[in-house]
VMD Tcl script that draws the C-alpha trace (Angstrom):
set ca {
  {151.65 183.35 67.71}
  {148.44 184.52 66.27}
  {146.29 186.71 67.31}
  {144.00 184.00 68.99}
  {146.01 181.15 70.80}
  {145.72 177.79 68.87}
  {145.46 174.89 71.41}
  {145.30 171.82 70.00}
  {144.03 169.52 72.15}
  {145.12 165.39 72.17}
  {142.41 163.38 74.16}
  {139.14 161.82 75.01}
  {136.25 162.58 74.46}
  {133.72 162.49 78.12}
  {130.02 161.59 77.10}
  {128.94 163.51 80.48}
  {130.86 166.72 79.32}
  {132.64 167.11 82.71}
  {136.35 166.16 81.86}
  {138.65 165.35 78.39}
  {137.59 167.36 75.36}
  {135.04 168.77 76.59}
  {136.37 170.33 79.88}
  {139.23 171.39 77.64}
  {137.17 173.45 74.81}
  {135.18 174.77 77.59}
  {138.37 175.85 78.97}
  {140.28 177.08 76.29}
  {137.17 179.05 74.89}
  {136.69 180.81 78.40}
  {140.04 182.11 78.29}
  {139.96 183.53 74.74}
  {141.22 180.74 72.87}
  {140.76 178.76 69.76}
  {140.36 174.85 70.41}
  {141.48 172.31 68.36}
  {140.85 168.45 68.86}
  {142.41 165.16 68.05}
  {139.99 162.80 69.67}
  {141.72 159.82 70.74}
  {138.88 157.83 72.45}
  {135.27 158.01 72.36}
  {133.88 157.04 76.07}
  {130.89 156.29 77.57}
  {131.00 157.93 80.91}
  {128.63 160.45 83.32}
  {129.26 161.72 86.65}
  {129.05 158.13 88.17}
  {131.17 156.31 85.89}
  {132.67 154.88 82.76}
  {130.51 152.16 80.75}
  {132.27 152.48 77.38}
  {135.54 153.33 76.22}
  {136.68 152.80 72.39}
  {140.24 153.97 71.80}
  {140.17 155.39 68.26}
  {142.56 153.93 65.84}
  {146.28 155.63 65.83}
  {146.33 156.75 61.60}
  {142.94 158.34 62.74}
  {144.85 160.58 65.37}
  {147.58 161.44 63.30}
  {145.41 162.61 60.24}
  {143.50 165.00 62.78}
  {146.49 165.85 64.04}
  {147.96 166.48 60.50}
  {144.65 168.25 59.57}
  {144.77 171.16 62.16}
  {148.43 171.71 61.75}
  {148.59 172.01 57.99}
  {146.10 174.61 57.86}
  {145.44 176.61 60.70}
  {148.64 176.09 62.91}
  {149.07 175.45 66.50}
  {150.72 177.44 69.06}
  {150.43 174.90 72.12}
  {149.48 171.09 72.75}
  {147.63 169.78 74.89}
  {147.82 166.04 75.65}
  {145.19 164.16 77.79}
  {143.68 160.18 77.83}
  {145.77 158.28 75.09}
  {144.25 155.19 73.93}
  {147.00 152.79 73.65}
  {150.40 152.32 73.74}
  {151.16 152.45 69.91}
  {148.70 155.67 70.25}
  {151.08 157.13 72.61}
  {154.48 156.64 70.69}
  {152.98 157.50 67.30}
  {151.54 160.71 68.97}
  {155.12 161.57 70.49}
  {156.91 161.14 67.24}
  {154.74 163.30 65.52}
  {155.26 165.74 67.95}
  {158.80 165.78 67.77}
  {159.02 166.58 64.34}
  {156.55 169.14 65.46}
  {159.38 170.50 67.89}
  {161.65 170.34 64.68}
  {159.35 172.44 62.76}
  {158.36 174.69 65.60}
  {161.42 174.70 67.98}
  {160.18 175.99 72.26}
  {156.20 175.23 70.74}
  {154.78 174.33 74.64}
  {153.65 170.83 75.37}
  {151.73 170.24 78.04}
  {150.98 166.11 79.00}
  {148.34 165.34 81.85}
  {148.62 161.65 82.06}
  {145.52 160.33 82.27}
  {145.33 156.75 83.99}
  {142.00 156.85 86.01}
  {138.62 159.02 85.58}
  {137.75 160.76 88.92}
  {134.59 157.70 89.31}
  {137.89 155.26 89.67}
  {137.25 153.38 85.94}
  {140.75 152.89 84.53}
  {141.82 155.00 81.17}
  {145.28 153.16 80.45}
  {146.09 149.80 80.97}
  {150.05 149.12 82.11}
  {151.34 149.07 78.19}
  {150.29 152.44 77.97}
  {151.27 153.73 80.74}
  {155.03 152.69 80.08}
  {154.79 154.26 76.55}
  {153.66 157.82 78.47}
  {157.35 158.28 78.83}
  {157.86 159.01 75.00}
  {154.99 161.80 75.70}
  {157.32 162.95 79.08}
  {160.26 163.16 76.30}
  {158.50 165.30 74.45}
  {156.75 167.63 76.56}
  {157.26 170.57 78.34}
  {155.86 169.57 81.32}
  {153.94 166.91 83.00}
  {150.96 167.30 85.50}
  {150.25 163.89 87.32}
  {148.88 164.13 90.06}
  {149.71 161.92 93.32}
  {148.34 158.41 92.13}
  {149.81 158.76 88.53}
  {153.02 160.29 89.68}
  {153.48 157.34 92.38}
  {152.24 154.68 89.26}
  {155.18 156.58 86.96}
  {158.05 156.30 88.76}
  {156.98 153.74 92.01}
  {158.32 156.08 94.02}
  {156.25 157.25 97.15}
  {157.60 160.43 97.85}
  {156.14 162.96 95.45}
  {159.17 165.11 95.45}
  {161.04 162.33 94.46}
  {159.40 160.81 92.56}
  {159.03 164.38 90.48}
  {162.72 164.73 90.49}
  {162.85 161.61 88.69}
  {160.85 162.39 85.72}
  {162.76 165.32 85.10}
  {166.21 163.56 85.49}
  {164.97 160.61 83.10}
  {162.62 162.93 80.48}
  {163.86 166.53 80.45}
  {160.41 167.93 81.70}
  {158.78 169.89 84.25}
  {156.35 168.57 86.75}
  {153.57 169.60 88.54}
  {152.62 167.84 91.64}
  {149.36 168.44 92.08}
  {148.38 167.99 95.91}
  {144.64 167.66 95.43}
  {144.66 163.61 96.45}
  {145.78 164.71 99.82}
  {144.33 164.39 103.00}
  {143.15 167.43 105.07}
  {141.57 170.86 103.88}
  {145.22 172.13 103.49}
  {146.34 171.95 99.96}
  {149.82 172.17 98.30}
  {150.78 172.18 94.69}
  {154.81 172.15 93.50}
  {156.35 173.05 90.09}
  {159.73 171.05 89.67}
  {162.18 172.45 87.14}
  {165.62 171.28 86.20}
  {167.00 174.03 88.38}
  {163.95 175.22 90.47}
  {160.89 174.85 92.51}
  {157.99 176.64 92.82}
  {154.96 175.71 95.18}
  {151.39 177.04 96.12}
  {149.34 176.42 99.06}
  {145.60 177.13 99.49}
  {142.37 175.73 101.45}
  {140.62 172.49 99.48}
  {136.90 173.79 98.42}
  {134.16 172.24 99.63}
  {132.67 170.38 96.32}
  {132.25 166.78 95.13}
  {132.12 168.66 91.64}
  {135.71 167.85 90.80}
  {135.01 165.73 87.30}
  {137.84 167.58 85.08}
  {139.89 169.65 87.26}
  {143.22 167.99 85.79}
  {141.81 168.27 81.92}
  {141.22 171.56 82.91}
  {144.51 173.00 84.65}
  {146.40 171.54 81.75}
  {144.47 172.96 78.98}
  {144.60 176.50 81.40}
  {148.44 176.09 81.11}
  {148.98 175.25 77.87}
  {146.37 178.12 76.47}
  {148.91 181.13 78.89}
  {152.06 179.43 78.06}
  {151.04 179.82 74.36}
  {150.18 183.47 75.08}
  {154.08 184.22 76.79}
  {153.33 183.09 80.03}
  {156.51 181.77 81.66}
  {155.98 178.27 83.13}
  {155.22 179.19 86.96}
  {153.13 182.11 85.90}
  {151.30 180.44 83.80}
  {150.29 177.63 86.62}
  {149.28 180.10 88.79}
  {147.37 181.48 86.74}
  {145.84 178.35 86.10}
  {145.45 177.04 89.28}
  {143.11 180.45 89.29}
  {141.04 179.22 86.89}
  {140.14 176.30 88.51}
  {139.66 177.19 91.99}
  {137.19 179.72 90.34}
  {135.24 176.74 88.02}
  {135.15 174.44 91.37}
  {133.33 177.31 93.31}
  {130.94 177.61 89.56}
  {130.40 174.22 89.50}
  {126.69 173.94 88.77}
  {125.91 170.97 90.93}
  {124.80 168.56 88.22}
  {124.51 164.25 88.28}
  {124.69 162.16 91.16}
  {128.37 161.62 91.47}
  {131.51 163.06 90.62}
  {130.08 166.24 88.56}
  {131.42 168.83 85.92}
  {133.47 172.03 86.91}
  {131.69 175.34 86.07}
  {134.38 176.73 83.12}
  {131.39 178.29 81.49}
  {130.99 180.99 84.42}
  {134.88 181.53 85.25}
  {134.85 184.84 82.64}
  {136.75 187.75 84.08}
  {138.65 185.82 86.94}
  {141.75 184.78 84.55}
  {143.11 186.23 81.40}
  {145.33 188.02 79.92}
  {145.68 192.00 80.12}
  {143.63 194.54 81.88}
  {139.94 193.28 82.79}
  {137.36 196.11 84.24}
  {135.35 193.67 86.90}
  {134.71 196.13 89.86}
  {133.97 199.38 89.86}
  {132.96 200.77 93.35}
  {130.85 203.77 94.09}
  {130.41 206.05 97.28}
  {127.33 205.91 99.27}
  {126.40 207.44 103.07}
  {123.83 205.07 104.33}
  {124.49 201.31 104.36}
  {121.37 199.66 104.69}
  {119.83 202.26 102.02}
  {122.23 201.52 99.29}
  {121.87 197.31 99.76}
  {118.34 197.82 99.83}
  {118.69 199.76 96.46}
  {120.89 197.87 94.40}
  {119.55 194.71 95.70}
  {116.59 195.92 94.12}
  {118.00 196.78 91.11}
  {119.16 193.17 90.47}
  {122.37 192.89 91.73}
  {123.55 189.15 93.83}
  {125.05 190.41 97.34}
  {128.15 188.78 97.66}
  {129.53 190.77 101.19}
  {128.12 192.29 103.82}
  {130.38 194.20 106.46}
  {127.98 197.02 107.54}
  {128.26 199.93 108.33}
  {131.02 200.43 105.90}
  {130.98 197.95 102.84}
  {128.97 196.24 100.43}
  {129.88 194.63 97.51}
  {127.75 192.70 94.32}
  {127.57 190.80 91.64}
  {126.46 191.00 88.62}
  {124.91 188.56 85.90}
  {127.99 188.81 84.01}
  {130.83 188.32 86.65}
  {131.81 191.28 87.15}
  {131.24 192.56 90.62}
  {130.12 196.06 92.55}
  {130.78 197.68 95.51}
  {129.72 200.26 97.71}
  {131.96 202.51 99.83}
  {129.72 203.90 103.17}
  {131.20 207.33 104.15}
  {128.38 209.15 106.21}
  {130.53 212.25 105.78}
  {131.33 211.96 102.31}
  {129.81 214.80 99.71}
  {129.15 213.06 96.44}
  {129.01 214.52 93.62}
  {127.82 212.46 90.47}
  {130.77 212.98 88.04}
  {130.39 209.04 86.55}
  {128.20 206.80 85.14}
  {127.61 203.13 85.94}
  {125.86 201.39 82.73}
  {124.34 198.13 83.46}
  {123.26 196.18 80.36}
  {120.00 194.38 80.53}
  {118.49 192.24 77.69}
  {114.84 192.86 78.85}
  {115.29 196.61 79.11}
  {112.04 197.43 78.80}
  {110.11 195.11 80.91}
  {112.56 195.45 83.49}
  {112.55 199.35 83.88}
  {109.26 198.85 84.00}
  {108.33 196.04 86.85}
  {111.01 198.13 89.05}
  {108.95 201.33 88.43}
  {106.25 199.86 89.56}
  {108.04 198.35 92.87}
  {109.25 202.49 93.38}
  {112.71 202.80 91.77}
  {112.36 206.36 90.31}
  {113.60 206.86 86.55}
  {114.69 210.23 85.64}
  {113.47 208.65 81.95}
  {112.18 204.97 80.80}
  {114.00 203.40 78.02}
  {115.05 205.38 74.92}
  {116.95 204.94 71.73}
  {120.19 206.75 71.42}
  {122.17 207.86 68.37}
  {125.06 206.28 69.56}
  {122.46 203.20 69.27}
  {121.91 201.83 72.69}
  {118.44 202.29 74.46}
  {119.30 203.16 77.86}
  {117.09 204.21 81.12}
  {118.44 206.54 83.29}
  {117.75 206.70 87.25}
  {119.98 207.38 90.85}
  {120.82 205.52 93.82}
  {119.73 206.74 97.18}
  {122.96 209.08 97.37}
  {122.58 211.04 93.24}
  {124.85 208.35 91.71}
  {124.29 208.30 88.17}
  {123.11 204.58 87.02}
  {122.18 203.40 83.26}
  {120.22 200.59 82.67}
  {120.79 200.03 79.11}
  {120.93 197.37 75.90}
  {123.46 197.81 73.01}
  {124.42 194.04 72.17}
  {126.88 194.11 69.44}
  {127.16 198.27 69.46}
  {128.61 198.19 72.48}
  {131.97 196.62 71.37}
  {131.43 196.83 67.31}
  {130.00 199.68 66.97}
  {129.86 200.59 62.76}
  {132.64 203.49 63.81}
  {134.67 201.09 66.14}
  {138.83 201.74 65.29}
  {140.66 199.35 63.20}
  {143.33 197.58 65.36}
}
mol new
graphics top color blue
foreach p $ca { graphics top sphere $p radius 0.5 }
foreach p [lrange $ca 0 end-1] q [lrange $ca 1 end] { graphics top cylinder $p $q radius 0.2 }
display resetview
């Protein structure tokens, strides 16, 4: 693999920007990777509905298909809304020579038959040509409707066990159609199961949720991820971008990818760091000063923050406790200046206002109520690349 996982993405495009290509870049890019697209089908659609859909012709695919191969590689695939039938098995047989070329490449095929508004995506000839996609893929993710349309089975289990009996593949069942606030999700292998349970959130924002879990998969089984880790991982993902979801349109509206960015990923992530402090209501008051979001209150004894970048900050309450500043918290702020300087005025105390440092950031240094030591501070591109950053 390279350095940066190459997805390449087979689907439709979503006018609205909640599901198909668009959930998937969004996805993909939030998780580090590099996005690749063979648009299939150009829709018409927002949050309410589909007006438009025209399926874009098969050679048209496969050249974009050909295009991203032949030059930059791929290291997953990523198969959504197909347009047609002859679509469908032209897409699978160029993906099996793909399997030739690169043998255990991961292929991941969410088959799309209906947008979350209820317009169809695949009429009945297509549907029966998504088995040459099942042949070819690694796994499948239908959720109950499509997996009941697949097979006309009505027992999901079954009806699972089928499709990988008949195609070779794994499926996920993906539970979200049922009733209740319970929720259950199973991976079906050849020779295993694997399930996850968890509460339903409370959202109508669910355009895109099954663009997005496969695009999540595909992007960590391209990384190493073996196939239940890398569902769970993202199943993560997207119980994160449901609680993001920014609330937009009058229907069915768009996940919020764009805000999931140190919940799921690979290798260590520093998203909390937690300080000491010996009065609880003095420390909230402080750092809700400062900026931060509170996130939990549990007084006397915890707090804990968020900040504009995800990452999250705590405070420990120990009345007892003798701290003794040995570490600095550095809080990056694009209007430095003008923000050390409206919470001067509302009586933070600075032990200095903003200055340039050699190591070229412009920090401004103050305390919280108990001595810790906190930077506010802007480096942009010196703090990772600085000009005396390490080669890799």
């Amino acid at each position: 693999m390279a350095s940066t996982a190459r997805i390449l993405i087979i689907a439709g495009s979503d006018s609205g920007g909640g599901a198909g290509i668009q959930a998937d870049i969004k996805t993909i890019t939030m998780l580090g990777g590099h996005a690749m697209t063979a648009v299939t089908a150009i829709t018409a659609q927002n949050t309410t509905g589909v007006t438009a859909v025209h399926p874009v012709p098969a050679e048209t695919i496969l050249a974009q298909i050909d295009a991203v191969i032949d030059d930059i590689g791929v290291d997953a695939v990523k198969i959504g809304m197909i347009g047609s039938a002859f679509a469908a098995t032209q897409v699978a047989a160029r993906l099996e020579r793909l399997k030739d070329e690169r043998p255990g490449i991961p292929i991941v095929f969410d088959p799309v038959m209906v947008a979350t508004s209820g317009a169809a995506l695949a009429d009945d000839a297509t549907v029966a040509a998504f088995g040459k996609l099942m042949d070819v893929a690694t796994i499948a993710t239908p959720n109950l409707p499509e997996l009941q349309r697949l097979t006309s089975e009505d027992d999901p289990v079954a009806a699972a066990l089928h499709l990988v009996g008949v195609h070779g593949c794994a499926v996920l069942i993906k539970g979200g159609h049922e009733e209740g606030d319970a929720l259950a999700d199973a991976l079906i292998e050849t020779d295993n199961m694997t399930s996850w349970q968890g509460q339903r959130i409370d959202t109508t924002s669910t355009h895109g949720t099954g663009c997005t879990l496969a695009s999540a998969i595909a992007l960590f089984l391209a990384e190493g991820s073996s196939l239940a880790d890398a569902v769970a991982r993202a199943r993560e993902f997207v119980r994160v971008a449901l609680y993001e979801a920014p609330g937009l349109g009058r229907g069915a509206g768009p996940m919020g990818q764009q805000r999931v960015r140190l919940d799921a990923g690979t290798g260590p992530r520093l998203n909390q760091v937690t300080v000491t402090g010996t009065d609880y209501q003095r420390s909230v008051e402080f750092y809700r000063k400062l900026g931060l979001k509170q996130i939990v209150d549990n007084p006397p004894d915890y707090a804990r923050f968020e900040t504009a970048g995800g990452a999250t900050f705590s405070v420990q309450i120990d009345p007892d406790e003798t701290i003794v500043a040995t570490t600095a918290v550095y809080l990056e702020c694009d209007d430095l200046d003008e923000r050390v300087e409206q919470l001067a005025r509302s009586g933070l105390a600075f032990e200095h206002g903003p200055r340039n440092q050699p190591w070229m950031w412009r920090e401004a240094r103050l305390r919280d109520p108990d001595g810790n030591i906190i930077f506010l501070y802007k480096a942009g591109e010196a703090r990772r690349f600085p000009p005396w950053r390490m080669q890799d």
